[in-house]
N, C-alpha and C positions, 0 to 999 in steps of 0.2 A: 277541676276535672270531675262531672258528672261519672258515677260506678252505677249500673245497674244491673240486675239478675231478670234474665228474660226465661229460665228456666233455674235448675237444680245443676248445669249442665252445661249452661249459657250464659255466659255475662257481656255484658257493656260498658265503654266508654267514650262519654265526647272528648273528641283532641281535633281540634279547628275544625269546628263545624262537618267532622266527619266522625260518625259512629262504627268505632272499631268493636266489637264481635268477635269475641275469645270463645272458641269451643273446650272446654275442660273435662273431657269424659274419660279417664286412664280406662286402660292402661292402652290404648291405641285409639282414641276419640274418635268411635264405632257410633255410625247414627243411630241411638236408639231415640226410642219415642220422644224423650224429654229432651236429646238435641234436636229432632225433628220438629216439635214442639216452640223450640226455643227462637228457631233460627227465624219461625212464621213471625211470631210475636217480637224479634227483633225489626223485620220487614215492615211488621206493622207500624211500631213505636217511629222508623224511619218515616212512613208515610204522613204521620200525622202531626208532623214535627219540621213546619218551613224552614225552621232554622237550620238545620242538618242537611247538606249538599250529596251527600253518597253513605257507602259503606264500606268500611274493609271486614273481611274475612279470614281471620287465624287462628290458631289452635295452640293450648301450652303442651310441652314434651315434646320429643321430635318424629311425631307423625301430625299431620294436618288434619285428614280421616282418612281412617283407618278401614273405610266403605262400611258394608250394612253389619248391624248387630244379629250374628245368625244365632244369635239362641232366640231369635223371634222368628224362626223358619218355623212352621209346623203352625203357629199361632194365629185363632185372629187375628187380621191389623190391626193396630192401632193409630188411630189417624194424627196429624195428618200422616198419608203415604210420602214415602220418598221422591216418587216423580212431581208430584203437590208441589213440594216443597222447592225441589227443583223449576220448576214453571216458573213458583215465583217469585224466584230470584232472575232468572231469565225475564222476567216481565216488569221486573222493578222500576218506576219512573226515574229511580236514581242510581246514578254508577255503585255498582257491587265489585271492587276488586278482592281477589282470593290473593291472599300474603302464603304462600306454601314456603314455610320455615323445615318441613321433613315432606314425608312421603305423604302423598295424594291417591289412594287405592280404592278403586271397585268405586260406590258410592260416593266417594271422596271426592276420586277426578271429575267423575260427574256433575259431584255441587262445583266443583270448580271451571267447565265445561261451560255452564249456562253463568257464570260470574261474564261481566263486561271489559273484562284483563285481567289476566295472572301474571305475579311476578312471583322469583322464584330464588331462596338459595342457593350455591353451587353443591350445597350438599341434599337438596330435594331428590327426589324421585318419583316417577308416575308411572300407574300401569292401572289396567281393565284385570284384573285376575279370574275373574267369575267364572272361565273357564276351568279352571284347577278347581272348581267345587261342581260342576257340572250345569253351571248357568251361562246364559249370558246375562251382561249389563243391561237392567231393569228401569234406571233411571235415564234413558235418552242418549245414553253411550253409544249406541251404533249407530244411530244417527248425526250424532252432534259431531265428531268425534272426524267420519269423514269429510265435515265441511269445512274441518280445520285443516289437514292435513293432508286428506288426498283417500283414496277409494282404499287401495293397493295397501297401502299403509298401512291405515287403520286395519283394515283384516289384519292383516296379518299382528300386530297387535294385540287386537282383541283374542282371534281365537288361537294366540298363543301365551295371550295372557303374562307378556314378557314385561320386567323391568323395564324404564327405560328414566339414564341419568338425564341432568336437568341440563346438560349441553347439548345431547342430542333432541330433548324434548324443544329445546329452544331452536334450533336448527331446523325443525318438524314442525313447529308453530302450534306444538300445545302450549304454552308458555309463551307469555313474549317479550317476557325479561329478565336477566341472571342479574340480582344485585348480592355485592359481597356482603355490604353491611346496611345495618338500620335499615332492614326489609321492612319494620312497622312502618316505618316513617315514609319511607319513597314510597308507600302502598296509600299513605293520608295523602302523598304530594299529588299522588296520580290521583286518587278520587277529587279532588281538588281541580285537579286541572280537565277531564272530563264532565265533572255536574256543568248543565246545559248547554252539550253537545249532544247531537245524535248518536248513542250507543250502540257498540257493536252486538246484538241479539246473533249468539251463534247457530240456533235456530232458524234465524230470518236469511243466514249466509247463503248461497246460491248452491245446490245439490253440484257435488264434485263432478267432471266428467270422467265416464267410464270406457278406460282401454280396458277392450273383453280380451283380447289375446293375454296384455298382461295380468289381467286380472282371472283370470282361467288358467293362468299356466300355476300364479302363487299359491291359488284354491289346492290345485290338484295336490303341491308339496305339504302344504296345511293338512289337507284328508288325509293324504296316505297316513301320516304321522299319527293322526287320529284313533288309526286303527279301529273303527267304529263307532265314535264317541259322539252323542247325537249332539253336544251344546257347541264344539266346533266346527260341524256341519252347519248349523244355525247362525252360528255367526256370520261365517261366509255367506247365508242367504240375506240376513236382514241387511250386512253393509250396502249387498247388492242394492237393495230395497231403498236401500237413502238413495242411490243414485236415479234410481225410475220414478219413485213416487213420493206425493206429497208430502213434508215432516210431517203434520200431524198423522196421516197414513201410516208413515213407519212409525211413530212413535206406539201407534195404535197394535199393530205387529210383532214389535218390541216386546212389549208388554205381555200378549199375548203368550210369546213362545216363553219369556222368564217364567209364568207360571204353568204352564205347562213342562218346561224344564223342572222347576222346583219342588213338583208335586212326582215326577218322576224318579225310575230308579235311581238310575246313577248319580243324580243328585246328592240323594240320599244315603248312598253306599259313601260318595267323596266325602259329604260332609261328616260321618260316622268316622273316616276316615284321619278327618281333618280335629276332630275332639277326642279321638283314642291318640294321637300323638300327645296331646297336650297331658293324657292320663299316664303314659307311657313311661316309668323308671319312677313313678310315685309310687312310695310303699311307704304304709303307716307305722311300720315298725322303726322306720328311719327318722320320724317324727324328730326335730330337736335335736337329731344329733349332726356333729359338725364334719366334715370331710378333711382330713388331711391335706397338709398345704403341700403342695407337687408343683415344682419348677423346674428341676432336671429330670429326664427318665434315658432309663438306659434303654438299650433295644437289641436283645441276642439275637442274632442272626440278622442278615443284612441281603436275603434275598429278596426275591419282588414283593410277599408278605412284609420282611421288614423295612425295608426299604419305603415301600409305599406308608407306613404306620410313622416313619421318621418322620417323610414329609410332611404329613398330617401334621403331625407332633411339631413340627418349624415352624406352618402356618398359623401355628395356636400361639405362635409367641414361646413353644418351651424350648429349654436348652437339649440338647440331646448326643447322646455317647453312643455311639453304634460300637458293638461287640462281633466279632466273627470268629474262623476259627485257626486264621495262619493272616500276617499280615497282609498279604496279597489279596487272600478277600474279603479285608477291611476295607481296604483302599478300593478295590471293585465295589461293594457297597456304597464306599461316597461317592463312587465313580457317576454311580445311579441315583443315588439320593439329589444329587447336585443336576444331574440331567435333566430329570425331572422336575424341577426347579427350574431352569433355565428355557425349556420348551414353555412354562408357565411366559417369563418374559417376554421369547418370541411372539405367542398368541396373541401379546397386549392387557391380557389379565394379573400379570403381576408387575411391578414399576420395579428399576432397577438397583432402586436405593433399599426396597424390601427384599430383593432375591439376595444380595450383599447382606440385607443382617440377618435372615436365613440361615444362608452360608456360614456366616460367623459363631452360629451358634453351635454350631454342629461337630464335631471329632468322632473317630475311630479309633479302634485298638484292638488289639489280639489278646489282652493282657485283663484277666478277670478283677483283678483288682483298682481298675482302670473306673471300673461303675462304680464304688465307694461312692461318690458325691450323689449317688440317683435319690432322686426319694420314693421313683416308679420302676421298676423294671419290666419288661415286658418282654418274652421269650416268644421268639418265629422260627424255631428251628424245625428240624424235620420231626413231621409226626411219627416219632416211635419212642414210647412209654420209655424204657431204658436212658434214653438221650435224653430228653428232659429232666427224668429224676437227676441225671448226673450232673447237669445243668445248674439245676436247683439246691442242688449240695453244696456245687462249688461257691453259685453267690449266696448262701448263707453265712459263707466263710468271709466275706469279704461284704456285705451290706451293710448297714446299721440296722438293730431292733428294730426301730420304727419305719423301716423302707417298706414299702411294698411290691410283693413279687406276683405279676400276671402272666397268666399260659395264654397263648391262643391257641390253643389246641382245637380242633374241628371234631373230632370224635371221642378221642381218648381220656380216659377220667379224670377230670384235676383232684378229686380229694384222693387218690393216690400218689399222686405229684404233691400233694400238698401234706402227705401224711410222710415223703421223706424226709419231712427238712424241717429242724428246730423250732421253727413259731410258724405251724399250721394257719395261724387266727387271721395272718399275714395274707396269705395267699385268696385269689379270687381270680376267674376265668375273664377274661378279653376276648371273647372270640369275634374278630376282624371280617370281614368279607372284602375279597378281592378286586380291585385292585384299591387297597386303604385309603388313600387319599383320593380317591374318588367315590368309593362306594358310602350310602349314609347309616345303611345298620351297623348297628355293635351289639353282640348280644354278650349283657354283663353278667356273670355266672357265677350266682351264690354257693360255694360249696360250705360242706357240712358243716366248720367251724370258721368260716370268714366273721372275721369280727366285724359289729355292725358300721363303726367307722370307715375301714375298709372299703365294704361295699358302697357305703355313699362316697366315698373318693371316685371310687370307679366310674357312679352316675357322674357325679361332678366333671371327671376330667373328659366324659362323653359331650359333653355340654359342651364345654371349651372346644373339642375339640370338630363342633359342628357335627355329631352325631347322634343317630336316631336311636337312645336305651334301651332295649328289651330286657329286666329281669328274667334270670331261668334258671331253675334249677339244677342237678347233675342229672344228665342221662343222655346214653349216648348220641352224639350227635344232636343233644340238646334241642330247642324247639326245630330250627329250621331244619338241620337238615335229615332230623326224625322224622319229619312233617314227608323232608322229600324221598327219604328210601320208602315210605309207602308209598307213596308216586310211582316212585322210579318201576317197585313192584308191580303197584298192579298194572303199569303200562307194560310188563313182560307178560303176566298174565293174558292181558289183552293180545299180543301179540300171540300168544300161544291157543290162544280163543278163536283165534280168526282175524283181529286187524291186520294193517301193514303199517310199516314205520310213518308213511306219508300220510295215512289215512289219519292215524291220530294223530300228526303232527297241524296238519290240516284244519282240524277241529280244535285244537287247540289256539291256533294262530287267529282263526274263524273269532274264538270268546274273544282275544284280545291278547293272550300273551303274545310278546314282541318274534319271538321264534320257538318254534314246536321241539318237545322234548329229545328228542332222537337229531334232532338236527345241530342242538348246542351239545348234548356229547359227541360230536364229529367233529366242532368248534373245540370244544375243551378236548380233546383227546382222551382214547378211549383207554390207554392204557396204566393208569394211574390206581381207575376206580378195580381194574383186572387185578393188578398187584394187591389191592388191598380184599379184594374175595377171597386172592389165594391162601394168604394169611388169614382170614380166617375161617377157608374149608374145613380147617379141621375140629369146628366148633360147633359145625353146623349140625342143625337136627336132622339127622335122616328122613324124619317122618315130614317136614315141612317143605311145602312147593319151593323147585327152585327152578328155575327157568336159565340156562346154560350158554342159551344164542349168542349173548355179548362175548362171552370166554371164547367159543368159535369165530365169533368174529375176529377176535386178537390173537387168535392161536393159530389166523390165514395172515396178520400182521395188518389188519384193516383196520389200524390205530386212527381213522377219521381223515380229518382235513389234509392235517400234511403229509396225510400216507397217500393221500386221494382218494382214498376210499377207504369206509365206515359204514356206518348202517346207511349209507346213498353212496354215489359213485361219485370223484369230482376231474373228468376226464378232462375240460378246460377251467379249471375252477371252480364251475359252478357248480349249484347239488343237481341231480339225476337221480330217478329211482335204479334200481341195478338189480335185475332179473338175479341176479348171482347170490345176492341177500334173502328174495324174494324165494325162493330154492331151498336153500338154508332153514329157514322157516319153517317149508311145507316137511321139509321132511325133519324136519325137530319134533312137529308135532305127529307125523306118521310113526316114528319112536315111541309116543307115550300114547298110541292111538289116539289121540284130539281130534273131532271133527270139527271143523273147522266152522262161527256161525259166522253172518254177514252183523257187522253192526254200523247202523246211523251214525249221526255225527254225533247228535245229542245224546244218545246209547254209552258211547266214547266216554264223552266228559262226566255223564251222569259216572260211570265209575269208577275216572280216577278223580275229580269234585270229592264224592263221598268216601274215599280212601283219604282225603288230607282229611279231610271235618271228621272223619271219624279216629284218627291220630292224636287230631288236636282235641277230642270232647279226652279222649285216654290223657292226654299230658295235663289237662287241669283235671282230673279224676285225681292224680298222681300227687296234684301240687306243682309241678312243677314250672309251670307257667301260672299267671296271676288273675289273666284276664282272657275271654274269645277274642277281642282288640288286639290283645298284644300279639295272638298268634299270628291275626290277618296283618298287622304289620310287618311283622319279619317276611310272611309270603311276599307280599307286594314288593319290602324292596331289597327284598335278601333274593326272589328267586321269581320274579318277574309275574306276580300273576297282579291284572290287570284291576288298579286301584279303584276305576269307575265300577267294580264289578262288588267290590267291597272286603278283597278276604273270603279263604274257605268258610269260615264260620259264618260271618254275615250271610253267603253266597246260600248255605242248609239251612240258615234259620228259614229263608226265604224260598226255599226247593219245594 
């Protein structure tokens, strides 16, 4: 058996007269130059070489390609380019089949698009991603792509950029064969029985016909979802574009709009996006040191907070003790825990032999001594300083030394909660966002004496448990939702200025957040954040602006959605502005004589925009956040601001 090295990246070998083509690039065989390099110069060695009948195409570890190498975003190219490369493999005199032993992404599926058959493991996967960085597919994906599958399809695909397993991709005819075993081999059998046939060229296939109705109706669902986002607009144009005009035309178009995408903002805000996750809960202090081994964790409190962190906590594989506080609402916590489990079943998203060992893992108890075996605990009970401490007493009574005790507390201090209880060094903040098993931030909260183990426990078990890290340090309401009581302010401000609830909701929804500020505290209910001003009116500085409207809101009982009215009216459900709010207002600010100004849309956001960035320049002045990255993370997915936009901090640097 002939081995050769067609790059640093690329190796070869004959196995009957077919040249198998190993792409080796870890840690996700990203086409960089030297595989793009590698694959020509395999092409070549093919062409000049009668004895050799085809090629197969695979990759070691279990991604195939992993699409383009974006730390060459920004850079001259380096030749050759990826559509190059793509051509000519497409244009090969000899069968190219693609062996896809893992996932086929972005650039990937593409080299695998222009192969002359793909076969494929039952554990493969494909997808166009280039949307979630704010591209689209650069190498002949929107073109190629329809003429396998269909017009309808593909969009919706591409500019959603979705997964898609190797059953349905085979179903769909990106793929055109699931083999269980010896993928290399039935991959040599095929190149084999192909060389000197006429090849299927997925280029040369006949442009898909276009139903406009259908395909206008999917567009529109695709857009809206968009929310503005110019590379999913795009996509929907160029699939169009395979079906009216020539490949080489759309390939020509293609190309065009990728670098005009990539050279663009949002691009650039996604992809900043996309390498501050990867920085995201590295801390050099943690260097070398090891995290605590965590396979049970307990869980106080067993409401929709705990409850949702349980499930979490099942899907990771760990065992789990739910704690309450009388056995009736133990058992209403599994009640839930277990529900939501079982809805997973229904969906088709979980198989019934994993919701079974789930379930199995799981118990409750009323009885504090019952979490003894935890090595994690984690407290969801109600946010009030006193309950907690008391909490924290009692399982010190009952944990071992080495367990570790975490608060989610959303506002309240943990190194007070951590100063009650025997081994402060123990304790560190989990602060969850709602609903746990669904939401991906966790912001991990260093307090003053977390031992450094500890704290890596904490990243660690974020990791497991499919969550986004943010380091922070103690202050109230920590980064996010410090970031958002300036928000929340200066949009009362505003109001007391002159806007109206819709006006800045409007504007907001306009940038891209999913729904306008004033309209998800009518969602969330308004009476929660009331009770918690109340408490602590009597802290407040006299001297400092406070704006009152919300309390009058709650003090007419206009607790939002299920009251039907909140700061909009919902007389059939739906929102309406309500002259009755609009009233309230004028003469709130007749009270403090305010004249009232007009402001623009852009007016609006410029300043509650520069109310978060200027929060967040204070919370790293503080220390207490690590990184501008890490802020814009928790924004995006702790509190909805529009990731193509890049984060308050990105959003100033760039103002």
């Amino acid at each position: 058996m002939t081995r050769l090295s067609f790059s640093d990246t690329v190796k070869g070998e004959e196995r009957d007269g077919i040249l198998v083509v190993t792409i080796d690039n870890p840690p996700v065989n990203a086409t960089s130059a030297s595989v793009r390099a590698g694959l020509m110069a395999a092409l070549a060695h093919s062409s000049d070489r009668p004895h050799l009948a085809g090629l197969v195409l695979t990759s070691t570890g279990t991604t195939f390609i992993g699409g383009a190498d974006i730390r060459e975003f920004g850079l001259p190219p380096v030749e050759p380019i990826l559509p190059v490369v793509v051509e000519a493999i497409e244009a090969h005199d000899k069968p190219v089949v693609a062996a896809l032993g893992g996932a086929a992404l972005g650039g990937g599926l593409e080299v695998a698009l222009a192969c002359h058959a793909r076969l494929a493991l039952p554990s493969a996967v494909v997808a166009l991603p280039e949307v979630k960085l704010g591209l689209v597919p650069g190498a002949g994906g929107t073109q190629r792509l329809p003429r396998l599958i269909g017009a309808v399809e593909a969009m919706e695909m591409i500019a959603s950029g979705r997964m898609v397993k190797a059953g349905e991709a085979k179903y769909c005819g990106v793929i055109d064969e699931i083999v269980d075993e010896d993928l290399l081999g039935q991959a040599v059998a095929l190149a084999r029985t192909l060389a000197g046939q006429d090849l299927r060229r997925t280029g040369d296939l006949a442009p898909p016909a276009l139903n406009t109705s259908a395909f206008d109706e999917a567009a529109a669902k695709i857009l809206a979802k968009a929310r503005g986002q110019k590379a999913p607009a795009e996509a929907v144009r160029l699939v169009r574009l395979a079906c009216e005009i020539p490949f080489p035309d759309g390939l020509a178009a293609e190309r065009q709009a990728f670098l005009s995408l990539r050279d663009g903002p949002e691009s650039k805000a996604l992809r900043r996006v996309f390498f501050a996750e990867r920085e995201a809960g590295k801390m050099a202090a943690l260097a070398g040191i090891a995290p605590r081994p965590i396979e049970t964790i307990g869980i106080a409190g067993l409401g929709l907070m705990g409850s949702g962190i349980a499930v979490a906590a099942l899907g990771a594989g760990l065992t789990v003790i739910g704690l309450d506080q009388t056995p009736e609402a133990a058992a209403k916590g599994r009640e839930r825990i277990v529900g939501v489990i079982e809805k997973s079943v229904a969906s088709g998203r979980l198989s019934r032999a994993a919701a079974d060992a789930q379930v199995s893992r799981l118990s409750v108890t009323a009885t504090d001594a019952d979490l003894a075996p935890a090595d994690l605990v984690i407290e969801a009970v109600f946010d009030d300083l006193a309950v907690k401490i008391d909490l924290f007493r009692r399982l010190d009574a009952v944990l071992r030394p080495e367990a570790i005790l975490a608060t989610n507390t959303s506002y309240l201090d943990p190194d007070a909660i951590a100063a009650a209880t025997a081994i402060p060094e123990r304790v560190l903040g989990l602060h969850f966002f709602s609903p746990a098993h669904i939401m991906r931030l966790l912001e991990v909260v260093r307090c003053a004496r977390t031992a450094p183990d500890v704290l890596a426990t904490g990243l660690a078990l974020a990791k497991r448990l499919k969550k986004l890290a943010v380091v922070t340090g103690v202050t109230e309401g920590f980064i996010g939702n410090r970031i958002f009581s300036a928000y929340r302010r200066e949009a009362e401000f505003l109001i007391e200025d002159g806007a109206l609830p819709h006006e800045i909701d409007a504007a907001l929804e306009t940038f891209g957040f999913p729904m306008g500020l004033f309209a998800v505290y009518d969602m969330a209910g308004l009476e929660i954040a009331w009770a918690r001003r109340k408490r602590q009116a009597a802290m407040r500085d006299p001297a400092e602006r406070y704006v009152p409207i919300a309390d009058r809101l709650c003090e007419m009982g206009r607790f939002g959605q299920k009251a039907g009215r909140g700061w909009y009216a919902y007389p059939d459900g739906t929102r309406q502005i309500d002259p009755q709010v609009t009233a309230l207002i004028e003469a709130g600010r007749a009270e403090k004589g305010i004249t009232p100004q007009s402001f623009s849309s852009g007016e609006i956001l410029q300043r509650l925009l520069s109310a978060m960035a200027a929060e967040g320049r204070a919370l790293l002045a503080e220390g207490i956040a690590a990184r501008a990255s890490d802020i814009d993370l928790v924004m995006i997915n702790g509190y909805g601001f529009p990731a193509h936009k890049g984060g308050p901090m990105f959003w100033s640097a760039g103002a």
